[in-house]
Each structure stands twice: as C-alpha cells, then as structure tokens.
KEKE-412546 format. One record per atom (N, C-alpha, C): x, y, z. Coordinates in steps of 0.1 Angstrom, whole numbers, plus 2048, in hexadecimal, padded with zeros to 3 digits. Example, Ala and Ser with C-alpha at 12.3 -4.5 7.8 and 13.67 -1.06 7.14 Angstrom:
8847C784E/87B7D384E/8847DF84E/8807EA847/8897F5847/88180084F/
***
This chain:
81A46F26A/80F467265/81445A260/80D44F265/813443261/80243C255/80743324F/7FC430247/7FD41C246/7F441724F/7F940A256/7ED400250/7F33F424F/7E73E924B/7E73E523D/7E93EC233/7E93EE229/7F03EA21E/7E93EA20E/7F23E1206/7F33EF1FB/8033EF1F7/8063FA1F4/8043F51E4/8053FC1DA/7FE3F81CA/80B3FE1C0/8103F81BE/81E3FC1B8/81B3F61A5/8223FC1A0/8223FC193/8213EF18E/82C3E8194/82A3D718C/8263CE198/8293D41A8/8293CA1B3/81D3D21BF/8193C71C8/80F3CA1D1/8153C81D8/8153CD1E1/81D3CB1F3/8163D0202/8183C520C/8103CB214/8163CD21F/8173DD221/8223E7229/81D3F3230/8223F7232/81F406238/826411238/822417238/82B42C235/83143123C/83843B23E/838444248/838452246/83245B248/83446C23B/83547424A/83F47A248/84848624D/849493247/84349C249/8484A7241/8494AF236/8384A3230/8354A1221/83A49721B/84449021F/849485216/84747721C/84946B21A/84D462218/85945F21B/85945B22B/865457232/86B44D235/85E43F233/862430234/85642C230/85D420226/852414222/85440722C/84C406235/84D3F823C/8433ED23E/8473E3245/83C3DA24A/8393E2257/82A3E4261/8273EC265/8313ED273/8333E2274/83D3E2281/84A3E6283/84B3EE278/8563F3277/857403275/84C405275/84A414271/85141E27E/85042827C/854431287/845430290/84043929D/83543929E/83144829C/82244E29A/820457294/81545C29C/81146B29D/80646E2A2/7FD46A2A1/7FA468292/7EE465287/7F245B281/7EB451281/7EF443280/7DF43D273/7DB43926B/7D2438261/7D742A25D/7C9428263/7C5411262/7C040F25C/7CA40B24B/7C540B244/7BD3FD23E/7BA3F5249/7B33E7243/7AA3E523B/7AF3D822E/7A83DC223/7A03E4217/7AF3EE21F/7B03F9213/7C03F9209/7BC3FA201/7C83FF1F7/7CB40B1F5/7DA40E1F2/7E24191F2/7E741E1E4/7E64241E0/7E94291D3/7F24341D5/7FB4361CA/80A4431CE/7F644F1C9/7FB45A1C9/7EC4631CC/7EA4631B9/7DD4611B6/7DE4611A6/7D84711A6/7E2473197/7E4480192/7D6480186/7CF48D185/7C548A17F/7CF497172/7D149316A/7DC49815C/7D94A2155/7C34A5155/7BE4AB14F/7B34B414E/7B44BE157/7A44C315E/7A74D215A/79A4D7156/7954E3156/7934EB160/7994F0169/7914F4175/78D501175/78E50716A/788513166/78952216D/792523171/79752C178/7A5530175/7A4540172/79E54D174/79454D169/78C553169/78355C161/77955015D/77854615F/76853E15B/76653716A/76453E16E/76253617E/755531183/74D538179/73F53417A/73D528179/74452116F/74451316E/74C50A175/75450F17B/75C507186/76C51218D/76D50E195/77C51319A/78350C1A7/7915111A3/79E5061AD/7965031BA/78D5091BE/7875041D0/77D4F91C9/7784FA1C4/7684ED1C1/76F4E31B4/7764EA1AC/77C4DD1A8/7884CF1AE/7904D71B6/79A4D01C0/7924C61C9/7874CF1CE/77A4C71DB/77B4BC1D0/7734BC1C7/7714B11BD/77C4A81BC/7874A91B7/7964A11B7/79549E1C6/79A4A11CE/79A4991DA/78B4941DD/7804971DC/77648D1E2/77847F1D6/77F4801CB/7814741C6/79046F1C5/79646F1D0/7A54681D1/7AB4721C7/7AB47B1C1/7B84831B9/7C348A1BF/7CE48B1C0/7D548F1CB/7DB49E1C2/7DA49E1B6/7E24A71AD/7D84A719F/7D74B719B/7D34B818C/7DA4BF187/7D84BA178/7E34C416F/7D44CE165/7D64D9169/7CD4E1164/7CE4EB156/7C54EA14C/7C94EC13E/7C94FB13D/7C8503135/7CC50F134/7C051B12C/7B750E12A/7AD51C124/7A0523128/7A952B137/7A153313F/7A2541137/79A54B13C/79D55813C/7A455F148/7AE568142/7B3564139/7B9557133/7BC55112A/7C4543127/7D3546128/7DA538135/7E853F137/7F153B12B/7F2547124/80054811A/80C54911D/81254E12B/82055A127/81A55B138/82A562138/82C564148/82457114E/81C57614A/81557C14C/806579155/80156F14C/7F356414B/7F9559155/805558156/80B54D160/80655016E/80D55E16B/80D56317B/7FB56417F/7F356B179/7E856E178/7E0562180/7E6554174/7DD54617C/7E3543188/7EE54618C/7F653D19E/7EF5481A7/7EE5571A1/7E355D1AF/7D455D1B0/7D15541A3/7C35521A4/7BC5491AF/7C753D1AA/7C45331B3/7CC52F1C0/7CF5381C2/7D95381CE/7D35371DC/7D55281E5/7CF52E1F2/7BE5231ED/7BB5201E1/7B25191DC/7AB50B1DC/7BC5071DA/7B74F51D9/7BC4E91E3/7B44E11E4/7B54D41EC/7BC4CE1E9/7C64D01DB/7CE4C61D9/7DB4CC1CF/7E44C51CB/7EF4D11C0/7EC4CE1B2/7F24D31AF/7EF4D91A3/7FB4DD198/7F84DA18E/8044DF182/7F94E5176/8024EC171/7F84F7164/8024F0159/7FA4EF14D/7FE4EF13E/7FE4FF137/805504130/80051212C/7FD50D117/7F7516117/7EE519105/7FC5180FC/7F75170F2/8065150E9/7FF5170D9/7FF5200D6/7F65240CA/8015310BF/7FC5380B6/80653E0AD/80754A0B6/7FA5510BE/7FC5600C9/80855B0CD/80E5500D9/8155530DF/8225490E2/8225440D6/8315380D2/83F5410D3/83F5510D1/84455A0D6/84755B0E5/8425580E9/84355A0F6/84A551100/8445480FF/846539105/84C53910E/85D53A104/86653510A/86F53C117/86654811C/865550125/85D54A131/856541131/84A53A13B/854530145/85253514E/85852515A/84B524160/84D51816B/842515171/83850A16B/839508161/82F4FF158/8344F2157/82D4E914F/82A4DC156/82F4DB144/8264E613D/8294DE130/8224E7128/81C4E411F/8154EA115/8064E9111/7FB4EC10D/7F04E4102/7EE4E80F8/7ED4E30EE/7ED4EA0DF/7DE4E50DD/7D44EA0D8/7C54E80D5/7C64EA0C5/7C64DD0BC/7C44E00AD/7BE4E20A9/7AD4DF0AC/7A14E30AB/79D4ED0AB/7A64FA0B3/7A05010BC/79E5100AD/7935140AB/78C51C09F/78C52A0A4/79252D0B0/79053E0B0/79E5410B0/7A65350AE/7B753E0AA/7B953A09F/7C653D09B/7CC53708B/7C9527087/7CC52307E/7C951607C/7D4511083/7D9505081/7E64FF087/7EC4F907A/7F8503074/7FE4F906A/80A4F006F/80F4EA063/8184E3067/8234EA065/8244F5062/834504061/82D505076/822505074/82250E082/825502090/8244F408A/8234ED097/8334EB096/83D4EA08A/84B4E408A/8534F6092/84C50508D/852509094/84F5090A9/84B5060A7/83F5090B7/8484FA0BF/84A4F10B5/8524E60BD/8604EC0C0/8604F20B6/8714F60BA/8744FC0C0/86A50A0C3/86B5130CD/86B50A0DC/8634FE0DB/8614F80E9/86D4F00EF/8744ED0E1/87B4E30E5/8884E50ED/88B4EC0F1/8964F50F9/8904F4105/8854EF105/87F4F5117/87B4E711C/8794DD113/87A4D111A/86D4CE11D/8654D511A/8564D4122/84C4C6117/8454BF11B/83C4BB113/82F4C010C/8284BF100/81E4C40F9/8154C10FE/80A4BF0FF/7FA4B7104/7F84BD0F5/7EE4B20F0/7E64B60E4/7DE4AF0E0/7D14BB0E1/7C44BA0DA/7C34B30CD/7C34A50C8/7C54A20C0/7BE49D0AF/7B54AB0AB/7AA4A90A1/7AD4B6095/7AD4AC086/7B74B507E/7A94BB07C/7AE4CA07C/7A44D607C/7A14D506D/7A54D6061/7A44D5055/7934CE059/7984C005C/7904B2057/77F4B8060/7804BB06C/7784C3075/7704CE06D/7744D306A/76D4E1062/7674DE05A/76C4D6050/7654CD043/7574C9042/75B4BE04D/7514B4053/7464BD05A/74B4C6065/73D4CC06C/7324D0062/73A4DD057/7344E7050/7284D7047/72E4C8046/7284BE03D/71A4BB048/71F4BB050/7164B405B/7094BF05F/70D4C9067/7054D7069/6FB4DB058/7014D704E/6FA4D8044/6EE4D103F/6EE4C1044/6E74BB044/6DB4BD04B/6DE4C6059/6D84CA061/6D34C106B/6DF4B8071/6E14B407C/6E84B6084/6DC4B9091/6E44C00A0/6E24B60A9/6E34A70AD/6E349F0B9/6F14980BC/6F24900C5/6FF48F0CC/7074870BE/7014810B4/7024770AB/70A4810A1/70448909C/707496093/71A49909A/71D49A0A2/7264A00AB/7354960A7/73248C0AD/73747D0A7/73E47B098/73647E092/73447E080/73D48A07C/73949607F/74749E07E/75249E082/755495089/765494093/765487092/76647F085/76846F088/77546808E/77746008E/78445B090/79045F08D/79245D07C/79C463078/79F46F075/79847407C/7A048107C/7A6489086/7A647E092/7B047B09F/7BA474097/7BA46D08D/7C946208E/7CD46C087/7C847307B/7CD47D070/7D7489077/7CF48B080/7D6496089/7E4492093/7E3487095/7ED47C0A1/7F847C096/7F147708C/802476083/80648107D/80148C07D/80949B079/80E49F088/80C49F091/8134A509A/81D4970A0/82048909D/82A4850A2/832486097/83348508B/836483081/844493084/84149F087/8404A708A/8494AC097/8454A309F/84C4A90AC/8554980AA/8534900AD/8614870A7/86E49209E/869495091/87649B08F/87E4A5099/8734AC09D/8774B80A6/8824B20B3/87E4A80B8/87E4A30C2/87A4A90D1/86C4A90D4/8664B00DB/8604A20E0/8544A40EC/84B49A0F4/83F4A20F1/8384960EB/82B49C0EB/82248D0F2/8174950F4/80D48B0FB/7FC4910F8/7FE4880F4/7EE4860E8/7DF4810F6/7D748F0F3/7CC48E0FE/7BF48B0FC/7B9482104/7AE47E101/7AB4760F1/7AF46D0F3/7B34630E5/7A445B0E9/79E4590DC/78F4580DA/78B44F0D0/7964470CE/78B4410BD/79A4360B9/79142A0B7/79C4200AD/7A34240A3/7A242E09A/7AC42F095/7BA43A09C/7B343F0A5/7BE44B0B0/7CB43D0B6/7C44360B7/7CB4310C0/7D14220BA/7CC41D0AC/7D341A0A3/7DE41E09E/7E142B09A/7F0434098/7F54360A1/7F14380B0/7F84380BD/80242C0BC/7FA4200BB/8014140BA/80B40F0B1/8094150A6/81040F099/81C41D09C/81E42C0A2/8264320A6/82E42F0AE/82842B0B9/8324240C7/83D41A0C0/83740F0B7/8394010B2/8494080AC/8454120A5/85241909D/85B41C0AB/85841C0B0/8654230BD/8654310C0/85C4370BD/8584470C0/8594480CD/86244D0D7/86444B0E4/85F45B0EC/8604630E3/8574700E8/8434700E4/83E4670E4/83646A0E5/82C4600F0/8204670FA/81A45F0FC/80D4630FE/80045D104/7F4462102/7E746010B/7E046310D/7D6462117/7C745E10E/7C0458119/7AF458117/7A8458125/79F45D124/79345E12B/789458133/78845013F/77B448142/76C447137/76D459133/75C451129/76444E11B/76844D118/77044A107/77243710D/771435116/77742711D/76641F120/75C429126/75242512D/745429123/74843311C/738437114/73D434107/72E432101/7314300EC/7234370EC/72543D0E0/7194460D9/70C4380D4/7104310D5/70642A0CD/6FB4250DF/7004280E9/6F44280F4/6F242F0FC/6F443B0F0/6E84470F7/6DF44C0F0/6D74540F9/6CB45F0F1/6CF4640EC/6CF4640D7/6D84710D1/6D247D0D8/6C64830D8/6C248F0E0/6CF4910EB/6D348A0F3/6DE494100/6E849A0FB/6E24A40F9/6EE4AE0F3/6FA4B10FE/6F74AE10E/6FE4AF113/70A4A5118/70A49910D/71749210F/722493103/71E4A40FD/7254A60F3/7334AA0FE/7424A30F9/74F4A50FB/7574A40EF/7624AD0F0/7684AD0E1/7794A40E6/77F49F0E4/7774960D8/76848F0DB/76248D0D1/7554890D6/75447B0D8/7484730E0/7494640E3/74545C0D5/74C4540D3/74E4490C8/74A43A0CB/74B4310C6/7404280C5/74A41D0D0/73F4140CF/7434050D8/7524000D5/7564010C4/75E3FA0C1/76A4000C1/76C4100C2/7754150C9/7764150D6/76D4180DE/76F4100F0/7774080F0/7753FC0E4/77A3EF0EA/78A3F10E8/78B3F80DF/79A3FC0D7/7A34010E0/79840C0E6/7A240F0EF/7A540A0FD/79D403101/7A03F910A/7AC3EE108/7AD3EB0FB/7B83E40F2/7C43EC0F5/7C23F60F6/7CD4020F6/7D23FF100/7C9404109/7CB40511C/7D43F811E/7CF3EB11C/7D83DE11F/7E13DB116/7E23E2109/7F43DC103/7FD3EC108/7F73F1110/8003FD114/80540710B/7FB40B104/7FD4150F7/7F741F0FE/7EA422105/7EA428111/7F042C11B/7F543911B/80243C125/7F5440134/7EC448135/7EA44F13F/7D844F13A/7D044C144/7C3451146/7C145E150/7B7466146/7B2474151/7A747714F/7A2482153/792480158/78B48F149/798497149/79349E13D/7864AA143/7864AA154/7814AE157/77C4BD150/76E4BC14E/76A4CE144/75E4CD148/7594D5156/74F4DC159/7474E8155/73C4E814E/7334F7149/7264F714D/72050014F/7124FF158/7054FA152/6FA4F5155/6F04EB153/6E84F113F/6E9500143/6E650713A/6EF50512E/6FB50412E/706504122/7084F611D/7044ED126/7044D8123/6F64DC11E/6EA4E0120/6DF4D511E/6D64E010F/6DB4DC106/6D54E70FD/6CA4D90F2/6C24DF0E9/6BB4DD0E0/6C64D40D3/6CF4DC0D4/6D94DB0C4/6E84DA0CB/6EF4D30C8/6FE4CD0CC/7084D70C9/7084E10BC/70E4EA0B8/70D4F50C3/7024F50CC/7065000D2/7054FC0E1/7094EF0E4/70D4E90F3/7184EA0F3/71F4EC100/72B4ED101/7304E2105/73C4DF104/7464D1101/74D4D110F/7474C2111/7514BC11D/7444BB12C/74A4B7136/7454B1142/74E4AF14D/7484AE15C/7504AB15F/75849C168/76249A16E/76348D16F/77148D177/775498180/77E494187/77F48E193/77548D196/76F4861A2/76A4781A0/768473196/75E467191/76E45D18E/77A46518A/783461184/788452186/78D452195/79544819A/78643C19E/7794411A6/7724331A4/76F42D198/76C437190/76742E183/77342417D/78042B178/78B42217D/78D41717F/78F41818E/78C40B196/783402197/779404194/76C3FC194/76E3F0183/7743FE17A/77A3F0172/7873E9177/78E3ED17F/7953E4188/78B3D418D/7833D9197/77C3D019B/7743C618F/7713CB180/7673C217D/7773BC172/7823BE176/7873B416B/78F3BD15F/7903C915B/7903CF151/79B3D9152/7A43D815E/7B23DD15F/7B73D916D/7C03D9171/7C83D417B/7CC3DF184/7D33DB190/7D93E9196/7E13EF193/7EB3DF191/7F93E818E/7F63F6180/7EE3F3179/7E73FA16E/7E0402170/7DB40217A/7D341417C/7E041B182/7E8417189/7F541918E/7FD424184/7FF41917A/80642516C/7FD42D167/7EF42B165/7EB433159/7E3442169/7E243E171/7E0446177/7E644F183/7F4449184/7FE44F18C/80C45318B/812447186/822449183/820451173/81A447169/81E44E15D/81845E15C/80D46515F/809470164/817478169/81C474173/82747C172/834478173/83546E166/840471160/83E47814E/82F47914C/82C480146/831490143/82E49314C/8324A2153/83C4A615A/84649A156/85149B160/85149E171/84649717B/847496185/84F48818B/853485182/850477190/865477191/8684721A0/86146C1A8/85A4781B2/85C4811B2/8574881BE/8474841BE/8394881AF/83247F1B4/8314701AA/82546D1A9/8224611A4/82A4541AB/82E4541B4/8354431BB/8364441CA/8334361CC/8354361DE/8454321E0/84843E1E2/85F4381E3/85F4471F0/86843E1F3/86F44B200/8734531F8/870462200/87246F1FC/8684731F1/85E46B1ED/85746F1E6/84A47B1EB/8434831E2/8394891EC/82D47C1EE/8294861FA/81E473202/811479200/8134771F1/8064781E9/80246D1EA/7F44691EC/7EF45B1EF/7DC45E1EA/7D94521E6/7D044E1E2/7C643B1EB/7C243D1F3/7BD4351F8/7B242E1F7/7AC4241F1/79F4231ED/79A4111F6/78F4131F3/78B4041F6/7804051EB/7883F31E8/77D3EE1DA/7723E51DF/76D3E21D2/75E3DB1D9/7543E11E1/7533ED1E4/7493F31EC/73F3FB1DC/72F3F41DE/72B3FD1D3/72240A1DA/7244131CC/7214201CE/7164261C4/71342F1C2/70B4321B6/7124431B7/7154451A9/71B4531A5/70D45D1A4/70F4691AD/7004761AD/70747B1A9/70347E19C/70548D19D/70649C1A7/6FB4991AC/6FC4A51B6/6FF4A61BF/7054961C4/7124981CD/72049B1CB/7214A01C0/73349F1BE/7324B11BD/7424AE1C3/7444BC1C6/7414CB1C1/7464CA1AB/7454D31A7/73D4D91A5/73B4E519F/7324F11A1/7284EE196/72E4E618C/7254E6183/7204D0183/7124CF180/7124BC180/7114B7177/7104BC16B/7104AD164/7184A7164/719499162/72148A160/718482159/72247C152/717471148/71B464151/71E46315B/721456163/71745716D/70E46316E/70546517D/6FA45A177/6FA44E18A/6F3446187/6F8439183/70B43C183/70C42F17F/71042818E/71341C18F/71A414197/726414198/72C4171A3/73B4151A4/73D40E1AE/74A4041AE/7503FD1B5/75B3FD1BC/75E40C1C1/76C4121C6/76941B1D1/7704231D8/76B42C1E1/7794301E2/77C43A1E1/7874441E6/7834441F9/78F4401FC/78944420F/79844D216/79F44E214/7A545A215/7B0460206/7AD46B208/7BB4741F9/7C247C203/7CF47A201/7DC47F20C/7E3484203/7E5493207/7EE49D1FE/7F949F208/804498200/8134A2208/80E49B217/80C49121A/80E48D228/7FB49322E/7F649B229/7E74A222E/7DD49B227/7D1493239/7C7490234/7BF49722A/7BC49621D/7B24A121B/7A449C21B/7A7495213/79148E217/79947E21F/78947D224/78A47222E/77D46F22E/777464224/76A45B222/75F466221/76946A213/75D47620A/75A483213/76148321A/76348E222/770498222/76E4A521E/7794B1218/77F4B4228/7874AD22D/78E4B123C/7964B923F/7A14BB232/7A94C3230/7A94D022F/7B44D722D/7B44E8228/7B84E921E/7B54F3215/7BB4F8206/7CA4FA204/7D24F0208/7DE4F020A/7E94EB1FC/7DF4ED1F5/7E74E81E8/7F64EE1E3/7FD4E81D8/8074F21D3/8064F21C3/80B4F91BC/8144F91B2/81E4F51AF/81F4E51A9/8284DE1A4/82E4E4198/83E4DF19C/8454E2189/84B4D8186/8524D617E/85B4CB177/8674CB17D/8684BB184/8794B4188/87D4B217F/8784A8174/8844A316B/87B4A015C/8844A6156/87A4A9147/88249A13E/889495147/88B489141/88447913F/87947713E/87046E146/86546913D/86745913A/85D454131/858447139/84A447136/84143E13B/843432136/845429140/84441A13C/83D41113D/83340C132/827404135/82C3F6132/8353F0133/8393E0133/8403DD13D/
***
C-alpha cells in the first residue's frame, strides 16, 4: 500500500511526501517518486495525513453492559471518525481488576473491533492486592468519586502508588475530592434542586484542583506517573500549571472536546441529559482551558466516550440520569474544525491527539508517529468540507450527543489500521481485525514545547 500526494502532519513540521506500509508498518517516507510501487496505491490530493489519532478514553462497555454499547459498535464509531486506537476504561461487568477479569475482557472482545485497543484496569482498596500480578495493561484508573467502594484516603492512595510503582505502569485519575462531593450534593439535593445547574454546583471547580493536589502531591513523592482525566474547570487546570511550573515531570493530563466546546450557562437547565461527571462548567473555564491547550499544560485530548440508553440520559431529575455521552466518533472533526476556525494548529492536534496519547501509555514509537517501522496507523482527513453532526447517523448503539446538529469543518476520509483500509469516506470497509496493544517503553514523557 503506498499513500501518495499527500502532506504528512508531524508534531512541529508539515511535509509533503508519501508512505509506503508493508506488512503493517511503515517502510518509507518519501517524495512520491520515490516510493516503491504498490498494489494499492491511495491519491491522496488535498488531503492530510495524520500518524492514526489514539482516542485515550472510551467506555466501550463491554463485557456485561453491552446494552449500551460494545467492542463491534463502539470501534465502527472510532473508525467512522478517523480513530485508529482506544484505550478502554475498566468499569464493565465484571470491572477488570486482576488477571482473572483480564482474561475475561481479551475473550469478550476478541475477533470484535475495527481498530486496537489497550485496557486500563480498576485500582481501588478490593484489589491493590492484586495488581501487581496483571500484565497486559496499559495502566491503571483510580475513580475518587466513586461511592460504592471505600473512600480513597491518602494512607490508601500513597500505599496503592507504591504497590504500582514497581510495575511502571501510569494512574489515569478521576479527579474530584470525594469528601468535598458528598458535602455539597447532600447541600444541593437538599435544597431540592435536580436540573443540569444543580449538578454543576455540587462538583464545582475546586474540588477538581483539591483532588489534583492530593494525588500529585502524593504520587511525586512516590514517584509514580499519573495522568489526571478529564480536567474541567479553571481552577483544575490552574494547579495543573502552577504543578508543571514546579517541574513535576510525572505528571500529565487530559480534557475533553465538550469541557473545550460547551458551558452550562447555554443550555436548557431542564437537559438532564448533558449531565457528565465531571460536569460542564461555565464560559470562563472553556476559555481557561483553552489557555491550557496553547501554553501546553494540556498533554492529550479524548473524547471520554460514555454511552447509556435514551432512557438512563433523559430523566425528569439529574440525580437519577446517568453520567456521560458519547463522542468517539465526533472526536477528531470537532477537533479539527477548531483547526480550521483558528483555535489550534496541526502540529497541535498532532500532540494532544496522537504522539502524546501514546507516549502517555507508553506506546510510542510503535504508535502515535509517522517514522519507519512504525505501525501505519493513519488518520486522513480533508478540512474545509462542512458537515452537520446526526445523531442517528453515528455508529453507536446508543445517540445522544450534545454536538448533534452542530457544524463541522473536517471529514475523516480514510482510518488505516496496521497498513488496513478500515473506513473509506464514512464507509466501515474493513474487518474486525483489531489487536490488543501493550506497553514498549514505560519510559516516555510528552513534550508540549
């Protein structure tokens, strides 16, 4: 397969070259006249080439909630939106703890997906015991929020670092101090407000930064990697900054397209269904974090993908909607479209949604970069074509999106896994040929300057 015409989108430089993939990899970068010649030859004019972007954060809900989505209809979704790879979080049924629940998820989805795939496993007081028994993982998620296990103290997060820290793996973490959460709800629910506003008001800002600085504070001593998810609010990302500024070299952190693109203050409080935890915060956090995104305090954008059915989003009262949406399909146009209007660059969707992703997770170079011998994971899009986001055209099982309806200014027109067309102009061409990625090198920090 040769990939000709084309301007390749590299971290700090644009270049206009051509491919050659052999065998899954990445066998030559050239000008096209120099390529080998190839069966399958893909003319790429006035298209751009991206190394394949890794989507960091998706629910795909499989084993045991499949009702709401699974590895075949969530993957369709990742490749009908240029995603070449997801890193999928762990709280399925069962939720993978231990090599047990490991094994459980690789034959769930096995034979499943359109694209590869790496797992995070749970990391909680049940099974910190265990752990260090687990290969195969990408890394970890710790949920501090999360109210149907122990609390999360700080005896339990400094032993749980330590246990990890022998294995090299990174943290992902939920980052909202449960204390301040429980306080606030039982204040809020009391007053007896249930609309998307009420939701907000219990989980304000700081109690993302309150939580950010107990767990770096924390895994700095330890010396562990942790990477702070779904960062939501000016003050989260105020301590992100004034952390980094100190030289904290193990830590880094992600946000979201709607934490980037939506503020509570322009919607219907009534939509209980654009309740996400962390929940959406106002204009002047958007802006903050956008501030983030361009001084590079922002390591990695993901889509946070979390599909549940029409019934479990669209309730009367917020307390009893369930949290999240989905968006791994929506990922890379929406993205790009702020490419197009001015509001990030390539080389910058480059890092936040390819290389640093996996050097996050310790992939890269095999993926995240267009270098020989890399896998010829690819991402191809053409900008400037407008679109409008349906809902009920996108792949997964379940549709809400709080972006159905918007305008976008991108088009994914082919996602190439390992050398394999898989979609080709919104079209699933491919076969469920995915794999299970592990970790090359746990040595690997993202560089945003």
């Amino acid at each position: 397969l040769t990939v000709e015409n084309t301007k390749l989108i590299f971290p700090s430089t644009i270049v206009e070259a051509g491919l050659a993939i052999e065998n899954g990899k990445i066998v030559k970068i050239a000008k096209d006249v120099n390529l080998p010649r190839a069966d399958l030859r893909l003319n790429c004019r006035g298209l751009l080439t991206f190394p394949g972007v890794i989507d960091s954060h998706v629910h795909f809900r499989d084993p045991g909630l499949t009702y709401k989505e699974d590895f075949s209809t969530g993957s369709m979704a990742a490749a009908a939106g240029g995603v070449t790879m997801v890193v999928d979080m762990p709280n399925t049924m069962p939720p993978l703890v231990d090599s047990e629940s490991f094994k459980t998820k690789v034959e769930a989805v096995k034979g499943k997906s359109y694209v590869d795939y790496g797992f995070l496993a749970l990391l909680s007081s049940e099974n910190v015991n265990k752990v260090s028994k687990l290969a195969g993982i990408l890394g970890f998620k710790l949920f501090m929020a999360d109210f149907s296990r122990k609390p999360v103290t700080d005896d339990f997060l400094f032993n749980a670092f330590n246990v990890i820290k022998n294995l090299g793996l990174p943290v992902a973490i939920h980052a909202e101090n449960p204390e301040d959460v429980l306080v606030l709800t039982e204040k809020v629910k009391h007053e007896g407000k249930k609309d998307i506003y009420a939701y907000t008001s219990a989980r304000p800002g700081y109690v993302e930064a309150k939580a950010i600085i107990r767990v770096a504070s924390i895994s700095e001593k330890v010396g562990i990697k942790i990477h702070i998810c779904h960062v939501s609010s000016r003050e989260g990302i105020k301590v992100l900054s004034e952390i980094k500024g100190k030289g904290f070299k193990n830590i880094t952190c992600e946000t979201c397209p709607h934490y980037l693109l939506l503020s509570i203050e322009e919607l219907n409080p009534a939509l209980t269904a654009f309740k996400v935890t962390p929940p959406l915060k106002f204009r002047h956090d958007a802006e903050a974090l956008w501030k983030g995104v361009n001084d590079g305090v922002i390591d990695t954008i993901a889509s946070d993908h979390a599909p549940h059915t029409h019934n479990e989003k669209f309730k009367n009262d917020v307390w009893e909607a369930s949290s999240g949406f989905i968006g791994v399909e929506t990922l890379v146009p929406l993205m790009l479209t702020q490419v197009v209007d001015g509001r990030l660059n390539l080389n910058q969707f480059t890092k936040l949604l390819c290389e640093n992703p996996a050097k996050v997770y310790g992939l890269y170079p095999l993926k995240g970069c267009i270098k020989v011998n890399s896998d010829a994971d690819l991402t191809i899009v053409k900008l400037g074509v407008e679109e409008k986001i349906k809902a009920s055209k996108l792949h997964s099982k379940t549709g809400f999106t709080p972006f159905d309806g918007w305008t976008v200014k991108a088009k994914p027109v082919y996602t190439i896994v390992r050398g394999m067309v898989i979609m080709e102009n919104g079209e699933i061409v491919g076969k469920p040929e995915g794999k299970l990625v592990k970790p090359i090198n746990k040595n690997l920090h993202p560089s945003n300057h």
